[in-house]
C-alpha positions, 0 to 999 in steps of 0.5 A: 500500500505505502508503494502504491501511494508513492508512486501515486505521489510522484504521479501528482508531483509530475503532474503538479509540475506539466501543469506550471508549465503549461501556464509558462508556455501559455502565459495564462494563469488560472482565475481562480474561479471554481467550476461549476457542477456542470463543467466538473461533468464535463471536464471530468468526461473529456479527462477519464474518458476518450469521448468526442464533444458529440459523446459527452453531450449524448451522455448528459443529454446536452448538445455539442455547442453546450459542450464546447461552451463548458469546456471554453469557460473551464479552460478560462478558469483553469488558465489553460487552451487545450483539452490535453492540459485539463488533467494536469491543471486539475492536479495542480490544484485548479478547481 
């Protein structure tokens, strides 16, 4: 068990870290606003899950313009412009 959650503490660490990075090679940072219920949804599928937009809106019964439009305002408040730098910028304390 204490293994197992080093490495999961490394883990976090490297990705604590791809997430200061992005904000240096982006020159955003995270506004500190927290997601909302819905965003959280969405960002949560786009992370665990290789679903398209189109999926995700299938999956919460919401349309893929709604999906774009979560994702755009997460990607604000979490300082970041693509969807491969959500998991490190959540690991990196962004709510």
């Amino acid at each position: 068990m204490t293994e197992t959650r080093s490495l999961q503490d490394l883990i976090d660490e490297h990705l604590s870290a791809l997430a200061g990075l992005y904000q240096l090679v982006d020159g955003r940072k995270p506004t500190g606003e927290p997601l909302t219920e819905r965003e959280l949804k969405v960002v949560t599928l786009a992370v665990a899950t290789p679903l398209s937009n189109k999926e995700i809106g299938r999956k919460l019964f919401i349309s893929v313009d709604t999906v774009k439009t979560h994702l755009a305002s997460a990607f604000r408040k979490l300082g970041i412009t693509r969807r491969h730098q959500l998991a490190p910028a959540l690991a990196g304390g962004a709510s």
